[in-house]
C-alpha positions as a LaTeX table, in Angstrom:
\begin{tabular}{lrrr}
\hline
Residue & $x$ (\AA) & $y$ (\AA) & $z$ (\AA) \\
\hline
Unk1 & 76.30 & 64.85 & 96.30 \\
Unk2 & 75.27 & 68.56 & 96.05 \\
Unk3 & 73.97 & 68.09 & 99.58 \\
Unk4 & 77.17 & 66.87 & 100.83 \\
Unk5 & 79.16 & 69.60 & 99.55 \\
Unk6 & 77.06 & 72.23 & 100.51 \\
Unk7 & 77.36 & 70.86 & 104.15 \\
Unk8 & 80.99 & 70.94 & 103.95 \\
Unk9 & 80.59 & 74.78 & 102.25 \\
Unk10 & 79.19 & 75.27 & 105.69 \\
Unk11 & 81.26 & 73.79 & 107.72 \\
Unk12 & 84.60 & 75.67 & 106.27 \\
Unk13 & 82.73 & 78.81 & 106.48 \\
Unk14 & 81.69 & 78.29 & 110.09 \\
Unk15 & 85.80 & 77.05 & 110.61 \\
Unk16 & 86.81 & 80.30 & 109.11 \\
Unk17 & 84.13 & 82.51 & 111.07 \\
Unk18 & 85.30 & 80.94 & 114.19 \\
Unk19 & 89.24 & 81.46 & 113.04 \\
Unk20 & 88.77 & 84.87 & 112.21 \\
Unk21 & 86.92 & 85.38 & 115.67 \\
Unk22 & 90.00 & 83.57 & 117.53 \\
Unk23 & 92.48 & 86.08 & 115.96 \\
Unk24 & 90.23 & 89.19 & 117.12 \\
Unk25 & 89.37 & 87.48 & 120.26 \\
Unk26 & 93.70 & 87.12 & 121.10 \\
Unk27 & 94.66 & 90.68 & 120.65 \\
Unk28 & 91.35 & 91.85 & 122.59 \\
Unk29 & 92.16 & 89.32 & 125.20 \\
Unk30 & 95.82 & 91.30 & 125.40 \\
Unk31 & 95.55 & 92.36 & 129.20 \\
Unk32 & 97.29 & 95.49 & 128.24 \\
Unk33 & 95.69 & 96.43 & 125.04 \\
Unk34 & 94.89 & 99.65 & 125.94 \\
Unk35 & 98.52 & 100.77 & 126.42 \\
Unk36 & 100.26 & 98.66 & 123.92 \\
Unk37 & 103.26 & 99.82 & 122.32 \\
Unk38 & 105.64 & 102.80 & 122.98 \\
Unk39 & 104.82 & 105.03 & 126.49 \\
Unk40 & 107.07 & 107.51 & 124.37 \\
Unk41 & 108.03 & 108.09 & 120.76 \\
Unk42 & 109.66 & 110.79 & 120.80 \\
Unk43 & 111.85 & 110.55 & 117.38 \\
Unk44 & 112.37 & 108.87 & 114.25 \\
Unk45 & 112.32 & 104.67 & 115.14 \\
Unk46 & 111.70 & 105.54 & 118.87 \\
Unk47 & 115.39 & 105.66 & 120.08 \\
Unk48 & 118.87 & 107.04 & 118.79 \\
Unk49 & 120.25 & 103.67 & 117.60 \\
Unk50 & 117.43 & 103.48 & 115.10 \\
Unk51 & 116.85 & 100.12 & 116.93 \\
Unk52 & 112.94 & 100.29 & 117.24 \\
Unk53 & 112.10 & 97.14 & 119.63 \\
Unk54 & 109.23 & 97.52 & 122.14 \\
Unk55 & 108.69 & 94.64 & 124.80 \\
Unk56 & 106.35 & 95.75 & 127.50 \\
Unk57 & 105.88 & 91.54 & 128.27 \\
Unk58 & 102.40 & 91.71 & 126.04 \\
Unk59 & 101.31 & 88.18 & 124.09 \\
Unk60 & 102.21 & 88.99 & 120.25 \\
Unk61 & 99.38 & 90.08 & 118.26 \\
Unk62 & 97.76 & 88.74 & 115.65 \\
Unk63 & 98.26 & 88.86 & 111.37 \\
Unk64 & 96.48 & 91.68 & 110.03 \\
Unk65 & 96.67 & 93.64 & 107.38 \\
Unk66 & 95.84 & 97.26 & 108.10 \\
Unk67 & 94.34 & 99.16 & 104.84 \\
Unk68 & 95.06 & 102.78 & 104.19 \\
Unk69 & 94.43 & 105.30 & 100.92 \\
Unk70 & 97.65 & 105.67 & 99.72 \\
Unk71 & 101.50 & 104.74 & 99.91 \\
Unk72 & 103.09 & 104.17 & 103.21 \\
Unk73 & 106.74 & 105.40 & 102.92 \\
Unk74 & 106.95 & 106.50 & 107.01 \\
Unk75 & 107.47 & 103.51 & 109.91 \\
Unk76 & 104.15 & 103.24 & 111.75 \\
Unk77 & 103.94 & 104.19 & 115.29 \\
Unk78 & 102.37 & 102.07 & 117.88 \\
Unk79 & 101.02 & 103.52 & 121.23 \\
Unk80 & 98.43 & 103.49 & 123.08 \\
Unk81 & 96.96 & 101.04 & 121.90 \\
Unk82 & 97.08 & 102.27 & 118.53 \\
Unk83 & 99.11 & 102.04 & 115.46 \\
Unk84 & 99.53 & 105.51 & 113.55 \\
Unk85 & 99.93 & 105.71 & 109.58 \\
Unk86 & 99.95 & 108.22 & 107.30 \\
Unk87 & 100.32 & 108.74 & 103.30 \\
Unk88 & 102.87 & 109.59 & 101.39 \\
Unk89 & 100.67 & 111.23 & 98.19 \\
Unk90 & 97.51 & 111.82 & 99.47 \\
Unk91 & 98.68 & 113.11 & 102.93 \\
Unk92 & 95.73 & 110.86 & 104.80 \\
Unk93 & 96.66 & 110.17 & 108.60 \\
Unk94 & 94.67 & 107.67 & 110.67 \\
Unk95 & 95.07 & 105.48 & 114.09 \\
Unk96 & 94.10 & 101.69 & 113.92 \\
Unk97 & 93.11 & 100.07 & 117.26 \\
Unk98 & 95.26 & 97.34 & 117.68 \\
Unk99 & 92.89 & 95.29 & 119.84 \\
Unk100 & 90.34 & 95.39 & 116.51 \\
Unk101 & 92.50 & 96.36 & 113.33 \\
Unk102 & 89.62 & 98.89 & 113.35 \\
Unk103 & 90.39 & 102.38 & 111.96 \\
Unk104 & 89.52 & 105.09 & 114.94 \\
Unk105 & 90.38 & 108.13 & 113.75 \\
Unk106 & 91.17 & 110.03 & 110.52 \\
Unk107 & 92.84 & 113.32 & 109.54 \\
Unk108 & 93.91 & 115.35 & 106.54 \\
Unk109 & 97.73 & 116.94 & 106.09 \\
Unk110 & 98.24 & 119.53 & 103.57 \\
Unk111 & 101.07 & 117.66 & 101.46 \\
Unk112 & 102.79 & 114.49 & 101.56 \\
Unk113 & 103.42 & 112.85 & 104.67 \\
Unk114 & 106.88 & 111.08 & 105.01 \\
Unk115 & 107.32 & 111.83 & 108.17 \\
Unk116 & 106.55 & 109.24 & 111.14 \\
Unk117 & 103.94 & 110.33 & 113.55 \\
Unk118 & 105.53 & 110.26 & 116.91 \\
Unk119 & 103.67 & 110.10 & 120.15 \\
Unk120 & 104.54 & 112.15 & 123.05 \\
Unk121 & 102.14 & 112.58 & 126.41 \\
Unk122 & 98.73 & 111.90 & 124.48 \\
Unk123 & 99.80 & 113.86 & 121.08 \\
Unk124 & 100.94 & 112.59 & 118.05 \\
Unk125 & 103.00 & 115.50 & 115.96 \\
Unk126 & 103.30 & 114.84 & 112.20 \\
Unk127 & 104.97 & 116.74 & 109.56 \\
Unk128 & 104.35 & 117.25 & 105.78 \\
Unk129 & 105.32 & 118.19 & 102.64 \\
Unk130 & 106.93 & 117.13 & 99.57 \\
Unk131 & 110.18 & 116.80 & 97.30 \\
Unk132 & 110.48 & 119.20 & 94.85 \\
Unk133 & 112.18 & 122.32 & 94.57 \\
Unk134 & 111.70 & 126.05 & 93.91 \\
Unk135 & 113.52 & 128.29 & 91.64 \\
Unk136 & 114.65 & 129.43 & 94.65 \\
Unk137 & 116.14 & 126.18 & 95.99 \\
Unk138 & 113.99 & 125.87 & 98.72 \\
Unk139 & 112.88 & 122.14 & 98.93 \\
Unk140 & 108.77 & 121.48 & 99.05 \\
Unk141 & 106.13 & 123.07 & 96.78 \\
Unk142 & 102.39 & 123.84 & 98.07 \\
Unk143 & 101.81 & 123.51 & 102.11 \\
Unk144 & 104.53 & 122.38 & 104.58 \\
Unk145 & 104.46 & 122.15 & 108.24 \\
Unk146 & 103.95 & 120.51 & 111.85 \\
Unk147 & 100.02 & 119.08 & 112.67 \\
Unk148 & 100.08 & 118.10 & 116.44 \\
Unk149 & 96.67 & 115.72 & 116.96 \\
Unk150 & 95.11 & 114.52 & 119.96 \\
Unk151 & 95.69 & 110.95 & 119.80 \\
Unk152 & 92.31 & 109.69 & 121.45 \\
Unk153 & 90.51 & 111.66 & 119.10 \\
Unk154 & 91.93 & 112.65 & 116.21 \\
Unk155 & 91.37 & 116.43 & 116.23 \\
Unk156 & 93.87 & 118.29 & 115.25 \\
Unk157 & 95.29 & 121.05 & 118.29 \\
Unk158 & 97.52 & 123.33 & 116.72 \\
Unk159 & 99.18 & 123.42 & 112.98 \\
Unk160 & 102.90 & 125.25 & 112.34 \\
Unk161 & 103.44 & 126.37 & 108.51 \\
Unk162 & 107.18 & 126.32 & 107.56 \\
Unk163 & 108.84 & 127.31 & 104.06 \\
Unk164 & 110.26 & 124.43 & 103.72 \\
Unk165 & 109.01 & 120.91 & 103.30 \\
Unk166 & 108.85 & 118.81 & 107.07 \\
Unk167 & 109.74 & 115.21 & 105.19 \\
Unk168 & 112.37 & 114.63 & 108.08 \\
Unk169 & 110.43 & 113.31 & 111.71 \\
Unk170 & 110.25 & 116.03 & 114.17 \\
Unk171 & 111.91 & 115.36 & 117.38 \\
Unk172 & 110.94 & 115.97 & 121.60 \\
Unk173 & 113.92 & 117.21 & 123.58 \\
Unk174 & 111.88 & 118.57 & 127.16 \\
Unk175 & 109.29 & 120.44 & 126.31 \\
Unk176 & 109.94 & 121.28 & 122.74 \\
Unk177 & 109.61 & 119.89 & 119.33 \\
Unk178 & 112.76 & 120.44 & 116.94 \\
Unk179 & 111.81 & 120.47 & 113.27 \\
Unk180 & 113.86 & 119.94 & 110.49 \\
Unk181 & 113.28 & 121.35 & 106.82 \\
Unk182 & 113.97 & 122.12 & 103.40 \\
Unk183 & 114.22 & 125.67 & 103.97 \\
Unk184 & 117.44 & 125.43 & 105.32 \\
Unk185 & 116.16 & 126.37 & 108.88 \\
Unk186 & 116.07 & 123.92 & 112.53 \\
Unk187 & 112.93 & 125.10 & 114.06 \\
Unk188 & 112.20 & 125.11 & 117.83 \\
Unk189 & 108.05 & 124.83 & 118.84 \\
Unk190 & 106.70 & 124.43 & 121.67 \\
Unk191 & 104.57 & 121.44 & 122.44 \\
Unk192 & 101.50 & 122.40 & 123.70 \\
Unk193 & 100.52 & 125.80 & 121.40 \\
Unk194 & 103.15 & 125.04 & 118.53 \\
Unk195 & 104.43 & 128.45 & 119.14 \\
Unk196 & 107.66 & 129.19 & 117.66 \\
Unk197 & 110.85 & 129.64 & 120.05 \\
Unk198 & 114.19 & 129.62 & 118.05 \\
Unk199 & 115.10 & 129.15 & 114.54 \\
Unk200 & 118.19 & 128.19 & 113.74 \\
Unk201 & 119.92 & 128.56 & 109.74 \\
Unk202 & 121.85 & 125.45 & 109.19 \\
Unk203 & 122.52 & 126.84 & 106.03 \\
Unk204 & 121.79 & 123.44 & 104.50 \\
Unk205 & 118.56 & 121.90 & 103.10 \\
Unk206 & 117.41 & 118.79 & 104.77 \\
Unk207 & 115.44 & 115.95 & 102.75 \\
Unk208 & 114.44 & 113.43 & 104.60 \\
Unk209 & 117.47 & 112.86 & 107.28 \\
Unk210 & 115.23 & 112.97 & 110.40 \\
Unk211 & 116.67 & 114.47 & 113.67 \\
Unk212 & 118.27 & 112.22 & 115.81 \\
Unk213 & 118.52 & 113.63 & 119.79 \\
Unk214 & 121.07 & 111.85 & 121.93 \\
Unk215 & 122.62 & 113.31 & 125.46 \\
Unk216 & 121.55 & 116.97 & 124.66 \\
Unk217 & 122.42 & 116.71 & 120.97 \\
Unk218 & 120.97 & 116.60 & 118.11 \\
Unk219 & 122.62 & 115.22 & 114.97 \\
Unk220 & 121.46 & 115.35 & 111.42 \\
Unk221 & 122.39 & 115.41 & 107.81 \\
Unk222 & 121.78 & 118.23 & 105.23 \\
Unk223 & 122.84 & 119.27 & 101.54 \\
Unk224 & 122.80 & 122.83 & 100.28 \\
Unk225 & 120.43 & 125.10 & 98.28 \\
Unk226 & 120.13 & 124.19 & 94.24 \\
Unk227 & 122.98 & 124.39 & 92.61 \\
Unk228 & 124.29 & 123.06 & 95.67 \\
Unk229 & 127.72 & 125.10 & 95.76 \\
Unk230 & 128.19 & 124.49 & 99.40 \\
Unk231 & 129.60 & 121.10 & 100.91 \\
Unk232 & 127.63 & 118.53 & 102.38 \\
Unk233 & 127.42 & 118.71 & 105.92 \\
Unk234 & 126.64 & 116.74 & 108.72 \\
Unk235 & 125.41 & 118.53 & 112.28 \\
Unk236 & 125.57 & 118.44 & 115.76 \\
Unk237 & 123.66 & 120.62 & 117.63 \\
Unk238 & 123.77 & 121.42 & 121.36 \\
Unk239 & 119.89 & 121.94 & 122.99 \\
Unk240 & 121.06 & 123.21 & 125.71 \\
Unk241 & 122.28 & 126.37 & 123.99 \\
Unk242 & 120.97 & 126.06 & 120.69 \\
Unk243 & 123.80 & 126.47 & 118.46 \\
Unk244 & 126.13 & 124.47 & 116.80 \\
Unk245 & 128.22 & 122.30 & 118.44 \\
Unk246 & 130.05 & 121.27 & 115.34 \\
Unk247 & 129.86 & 120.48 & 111.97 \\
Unk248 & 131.64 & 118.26 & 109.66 \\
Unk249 & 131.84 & 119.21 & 105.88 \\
Unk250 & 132.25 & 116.31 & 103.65 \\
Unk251 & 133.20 & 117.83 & 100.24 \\
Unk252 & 133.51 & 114.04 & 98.31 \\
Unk253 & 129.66 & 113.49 & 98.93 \\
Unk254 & 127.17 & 114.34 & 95.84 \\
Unk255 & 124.08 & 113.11 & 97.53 \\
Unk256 & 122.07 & 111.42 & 100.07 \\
Unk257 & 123.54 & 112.62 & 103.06 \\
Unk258 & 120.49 & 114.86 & 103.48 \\
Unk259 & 118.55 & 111.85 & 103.27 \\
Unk260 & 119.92 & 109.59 & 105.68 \\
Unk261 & 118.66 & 109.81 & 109.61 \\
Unk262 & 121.55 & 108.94 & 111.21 \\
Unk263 & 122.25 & 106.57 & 113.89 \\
Unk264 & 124.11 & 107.16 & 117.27 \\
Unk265 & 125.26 & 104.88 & 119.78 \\
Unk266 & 128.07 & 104.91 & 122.30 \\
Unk267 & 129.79 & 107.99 & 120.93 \\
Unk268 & 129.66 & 107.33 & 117.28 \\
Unk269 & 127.38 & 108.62 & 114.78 \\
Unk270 & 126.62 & 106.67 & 111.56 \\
Unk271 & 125.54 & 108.05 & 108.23 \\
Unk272 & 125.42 & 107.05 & 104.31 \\
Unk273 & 125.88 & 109.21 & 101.13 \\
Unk274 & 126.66 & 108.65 & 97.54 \\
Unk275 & 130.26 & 109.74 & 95.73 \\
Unk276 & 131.44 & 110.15 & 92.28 \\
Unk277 & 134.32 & 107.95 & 90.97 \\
Unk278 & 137.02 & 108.48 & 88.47 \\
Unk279 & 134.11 & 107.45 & 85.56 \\
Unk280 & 131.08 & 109.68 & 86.68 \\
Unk281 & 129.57 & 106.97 & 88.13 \\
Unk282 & 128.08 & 106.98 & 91.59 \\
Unk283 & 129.13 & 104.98 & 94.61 \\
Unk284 & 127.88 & 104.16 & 98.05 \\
Unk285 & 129.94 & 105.18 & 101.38 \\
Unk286 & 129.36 & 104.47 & 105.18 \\
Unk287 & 130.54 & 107.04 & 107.67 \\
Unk288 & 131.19 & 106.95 & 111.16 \\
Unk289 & 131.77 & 110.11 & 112.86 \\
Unk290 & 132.94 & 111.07 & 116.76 \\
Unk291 & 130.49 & 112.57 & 118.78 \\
Unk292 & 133.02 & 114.59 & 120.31 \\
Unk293 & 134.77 & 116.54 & 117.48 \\
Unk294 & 132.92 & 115.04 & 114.47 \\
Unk295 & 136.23 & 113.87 & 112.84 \\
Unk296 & 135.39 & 111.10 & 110.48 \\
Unk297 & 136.74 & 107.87 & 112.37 \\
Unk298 & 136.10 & 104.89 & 109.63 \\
Unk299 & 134.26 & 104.68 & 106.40 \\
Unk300 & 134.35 & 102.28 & 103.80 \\
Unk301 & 132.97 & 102.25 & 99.81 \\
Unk302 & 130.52 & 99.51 & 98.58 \\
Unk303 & 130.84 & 100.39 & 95.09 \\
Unk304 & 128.57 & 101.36 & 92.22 \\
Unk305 & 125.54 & 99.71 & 91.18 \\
Unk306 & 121.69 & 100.54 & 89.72 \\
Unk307 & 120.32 & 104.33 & 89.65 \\
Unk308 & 118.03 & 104.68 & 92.36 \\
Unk309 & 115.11 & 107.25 & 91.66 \\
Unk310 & 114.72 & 108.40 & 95.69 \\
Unk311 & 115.92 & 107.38 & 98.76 \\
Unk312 & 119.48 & 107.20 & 97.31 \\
Unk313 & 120.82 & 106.15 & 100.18 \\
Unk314 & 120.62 & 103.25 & 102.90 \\
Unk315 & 119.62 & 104.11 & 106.66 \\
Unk316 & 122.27 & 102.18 & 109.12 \\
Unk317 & 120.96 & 101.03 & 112.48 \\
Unk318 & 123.05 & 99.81 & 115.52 \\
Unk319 & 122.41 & 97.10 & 117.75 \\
Unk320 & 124.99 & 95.06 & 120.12 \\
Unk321 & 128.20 & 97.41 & 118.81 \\
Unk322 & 127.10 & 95.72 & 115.40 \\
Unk323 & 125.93 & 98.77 & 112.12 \\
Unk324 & 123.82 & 97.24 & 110.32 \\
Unk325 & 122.90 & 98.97 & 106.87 \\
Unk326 & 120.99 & 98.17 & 103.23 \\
Unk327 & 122.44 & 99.72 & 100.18 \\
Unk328 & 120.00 & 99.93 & 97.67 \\
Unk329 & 122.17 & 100.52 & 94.97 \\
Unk330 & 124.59 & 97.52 & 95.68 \\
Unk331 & 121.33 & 95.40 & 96.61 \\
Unk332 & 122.81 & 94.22 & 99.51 \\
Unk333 & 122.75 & 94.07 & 103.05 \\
Unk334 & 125.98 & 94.69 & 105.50 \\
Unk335 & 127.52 & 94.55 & 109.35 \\
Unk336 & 130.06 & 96.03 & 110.72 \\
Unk337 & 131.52 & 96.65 & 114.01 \\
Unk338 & 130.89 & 99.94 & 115.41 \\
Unk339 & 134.22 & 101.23 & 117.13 \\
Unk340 & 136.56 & 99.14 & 114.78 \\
Unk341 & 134.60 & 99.76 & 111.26 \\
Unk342 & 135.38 & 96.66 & 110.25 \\
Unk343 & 132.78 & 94.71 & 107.53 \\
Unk344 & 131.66 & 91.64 & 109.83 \\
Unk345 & 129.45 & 90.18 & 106.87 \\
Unk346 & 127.69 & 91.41 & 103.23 \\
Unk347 & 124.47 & 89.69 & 101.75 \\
Unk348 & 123.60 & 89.65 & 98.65 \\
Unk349 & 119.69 & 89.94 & 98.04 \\
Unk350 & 117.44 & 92.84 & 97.49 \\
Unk351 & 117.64 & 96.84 & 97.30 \\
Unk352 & 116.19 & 97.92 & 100.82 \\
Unk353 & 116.28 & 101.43 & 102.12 \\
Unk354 & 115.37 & 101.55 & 105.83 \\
Unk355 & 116.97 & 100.61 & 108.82 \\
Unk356 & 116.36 & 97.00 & 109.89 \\
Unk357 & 115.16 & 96.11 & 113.10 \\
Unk358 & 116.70 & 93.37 & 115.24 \\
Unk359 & 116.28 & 91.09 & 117.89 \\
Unk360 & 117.29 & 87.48 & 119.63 \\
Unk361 & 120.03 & 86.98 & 116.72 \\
Unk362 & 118.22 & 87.71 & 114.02 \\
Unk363 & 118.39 & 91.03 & 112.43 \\
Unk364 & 115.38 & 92.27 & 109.60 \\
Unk365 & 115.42 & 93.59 & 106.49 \\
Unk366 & 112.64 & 95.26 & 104.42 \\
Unk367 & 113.04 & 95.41 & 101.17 \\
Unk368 & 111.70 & 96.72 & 97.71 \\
Unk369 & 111.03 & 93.46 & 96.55 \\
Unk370 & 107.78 & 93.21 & 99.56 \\
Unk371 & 109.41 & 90.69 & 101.39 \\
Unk372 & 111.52 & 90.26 & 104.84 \\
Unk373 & 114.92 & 88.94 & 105.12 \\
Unk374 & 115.79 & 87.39 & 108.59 \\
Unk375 & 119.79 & 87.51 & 108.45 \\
Unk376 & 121.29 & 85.33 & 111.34 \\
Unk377 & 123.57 & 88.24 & 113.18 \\
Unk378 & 127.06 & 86.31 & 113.86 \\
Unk379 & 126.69 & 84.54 & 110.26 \\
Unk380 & 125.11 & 86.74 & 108.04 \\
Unk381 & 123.05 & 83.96 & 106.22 \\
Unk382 & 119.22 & 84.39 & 105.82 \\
Unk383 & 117.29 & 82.02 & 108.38 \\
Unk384 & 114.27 & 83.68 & 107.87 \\
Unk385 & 112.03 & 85.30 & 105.32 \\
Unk386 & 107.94 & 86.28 & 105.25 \\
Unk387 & 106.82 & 87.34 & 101.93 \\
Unk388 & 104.65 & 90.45 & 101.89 \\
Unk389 & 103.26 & 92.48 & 99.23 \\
Unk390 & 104.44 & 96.04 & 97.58 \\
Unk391 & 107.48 & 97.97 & 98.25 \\
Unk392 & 108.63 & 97.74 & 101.63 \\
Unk393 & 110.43 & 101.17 & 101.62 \\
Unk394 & 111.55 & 103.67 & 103.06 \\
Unk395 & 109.14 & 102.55 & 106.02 \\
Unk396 & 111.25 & 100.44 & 108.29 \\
Unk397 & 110.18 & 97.05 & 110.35 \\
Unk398 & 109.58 & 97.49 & 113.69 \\
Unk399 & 108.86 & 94.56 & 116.93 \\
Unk400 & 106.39 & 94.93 & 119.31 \\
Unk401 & 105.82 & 92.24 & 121.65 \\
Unk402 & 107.38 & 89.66 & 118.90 \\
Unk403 & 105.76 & 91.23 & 116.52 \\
Unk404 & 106.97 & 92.84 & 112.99 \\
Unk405 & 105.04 & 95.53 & 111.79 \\
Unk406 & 105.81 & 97.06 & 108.36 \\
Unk407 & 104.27 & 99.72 & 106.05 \\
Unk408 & 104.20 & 99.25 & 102.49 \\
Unk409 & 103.77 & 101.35 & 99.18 \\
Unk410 & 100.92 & 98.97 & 98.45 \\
Unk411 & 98.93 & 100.67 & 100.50 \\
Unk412 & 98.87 & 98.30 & 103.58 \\
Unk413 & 100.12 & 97.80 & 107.03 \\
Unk414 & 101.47 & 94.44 & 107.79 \\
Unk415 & 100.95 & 93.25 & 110.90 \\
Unk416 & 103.12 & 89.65 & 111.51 \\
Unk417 & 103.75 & 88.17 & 114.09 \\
Unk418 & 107.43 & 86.54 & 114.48 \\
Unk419 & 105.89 & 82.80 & 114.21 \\
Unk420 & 104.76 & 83.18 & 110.93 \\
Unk421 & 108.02 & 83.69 & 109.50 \\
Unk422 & 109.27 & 80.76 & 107.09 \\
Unk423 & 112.13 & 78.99 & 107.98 \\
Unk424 & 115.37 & 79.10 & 105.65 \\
Unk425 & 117.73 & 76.71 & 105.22 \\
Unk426 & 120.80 & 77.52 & 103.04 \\
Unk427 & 123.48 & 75.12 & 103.42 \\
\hline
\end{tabular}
């Protein structure tokens, strides 16, 4: 008997050998490896609608789980073949190869790193620093800054030190990187020594609401200096003369708007932020605001719910005219039509913080539970779900090649590939 079941011991190791070599074997046998993912990444979620879907035609790849040091609050970037990461505590940055779930590289920030680590023409830029504030309002304690790394290599070219924290994702427009911060400033590098240009005083401290650049504009969302005396305002700012083009003060809004990368699509940018009601309680608003002027052209109130510690407020992403948008306080997940501003669907489920990614009818939600939702787009009823592990947020989903890819606060990278979602049946 022993014998027997030491033969089939064998046997199911030798299966599993042979599965695990089949999985390595399929993304090494990609015929593109070596250029898989993004050719440019040039902002936060790769593109202004926050919609970040890459098909370059490439097989899926395989399930992995990619292990780092630390908390991964930032989306992971995939180009060239790689997949970039960093951590949110320990400010630990690496590049996996995607053919091999290998780690290739490894490098050290300073501070915190909540910012994604774009790719642009062989570089990955990357900024850090952390959340708390000075006596003199100025947002991010210890080091802050811009590290631009050679992506094949890991070795870092130049390094820009800022006052203020660089939570937000830095952002190409031509030749030049625009940076964000919690010293109140817009900073304007250049790309290949990091020198500094322009610097521009918003006047407003920025959190995490990461630069988005659309048709020679950028647009983001800031707060004031401690004890925050000023409005909140949301920005749009004109590259091609670097000033303001306009800004839209939104006196009603206690927090979060500095938190919240917008999205823009088709002349409409869309935002989140948190109000106070009648009883001191807060609640969550969408805005959607006119290129153009920045007049305010729909909103709408989901109510109170839970406190949430950080990352008050929901990221919106637009796909197909459609917002779609988490609120982590009302623990559920909405659409609405983009020009009209009318609430297509709500679902009820978890608190999730990131933009959701979408694609073929299906749009995906990360959330703080470790799991992703699948919500059928014209019904708004889960068809899908893949349990995970940890918080999935702030780091939003992402597709590559039918393929979701997902950072988590338990320290991994989740590699999945569309087929091994679960199938949901609700009626």
């Amino acid at each position: 008997m022993g014998r027997i079941l030491s033969a089939a011991a064998v046997i199911l190791m030798l299966m599993a050998v042979s599965a695990c070599e089949e999985d390595t074997a399929s993304n090494e046998s990609i015929e593109n490896i070596d250029t898989y993912g993004a050719e440019e990444w040039s902002q936060y979620r790769l593109q202004p609608d926050k919609n970040a879907v890459i098909d370059t035609g490439d097989a899926p790849l395989s399930y992995m789980e990619l292990e780092t040091e630390e908390e991964v609050r930032a989306t992971p970037v995939v180009a060239d073949g790689k997949l970039f990461a960093g951590n949110h505590n320990s400010g630990d940055l690496m590049a996996f190869d995607l053919a091999t779930g290998e780690r290739v590289w490894e490098n050290q920030a300073p501070n915190w790193v909540h910012s994604e680590s774009i790719y642009h023409e062989g570089t990955v830029y990357v900024g850090y620093g952390n959340r708390n504030f000075r006596e003199s309002g100025i947002r991010g304690t210890g080091d802050n800054g811009i590290l631009a790394i050679d992506a094949q290599s890991g070795e870092t070219l130049w390094q820009f030190e800022t006052e203020g924290e660089v939570m937000p994702t830095p952002a190409v427009y031509e030749n030049h990187l625009y940076v964000a911060t919690g010293d109140t400033h817009l900073y304007k590098l250049t790309l290949d020594e990091g020198e500094l240009v322009h610097r521009y005083e918003l006047g407003s401290v920025v959190s995490m609401s990461a630069p988005n650049i659309h048709e020679d504009t950028l647009y983001v969302g800031g707060s004031a200096p401690k004890p925050y005396t000023e409005p909140y305002t949301f920005y749009a700012y004109d590259l091609r003369t670097d000033k303001i083009k306009w800004e839209t003060h939104l006196p009603e809004v206690a927090m979060g708007l500095d938190d919240v990368p917008p999205a823009v699509h088709d002349g409409i940018a869309v935002t989140t932020a948190l109000v106070i009601n009648a009883q001191g309680e807060s609640e969550h608003e969408i805005y959607a605001l006119d290129t153009d002027t920045g007049k305010v052209i729909w909103q709408d109130n989901w109510g109170s719910g839970a406190l949430v510690q950080n990352n008050k407020s929901g990221a919106p992403m637009i796909h197909e005219d459609k917002v779609f948008v988490a609120s982590p306080k009302t623990e559920t997940y909405y659409a609405y039509d983009l020009e009209s501003g009318e609430q297509l669907w709500a679902y009820e489920d978890e608190a999730a913080k990131a933009p959701p990614v979408a694609q073929d009818g299906i749009v995906y939600y990360s959330n703080a539970a470790g799991a992703v939702a699948g919500i059928d787009i014209e019904s708004g009823e889960k068809v899908r779900e893949k349990e995970l592990g940890g918080a999935l947020a702030p780091s939003g989903p992402i597709i590559v090649n039918d393929t979701l890819i997902v950072g988590s606060q338990d320290h991994n990278v989740y590699v999945v590939p569309l087929s091994d979602f679960d199938e949901v049946n609700e009626t």
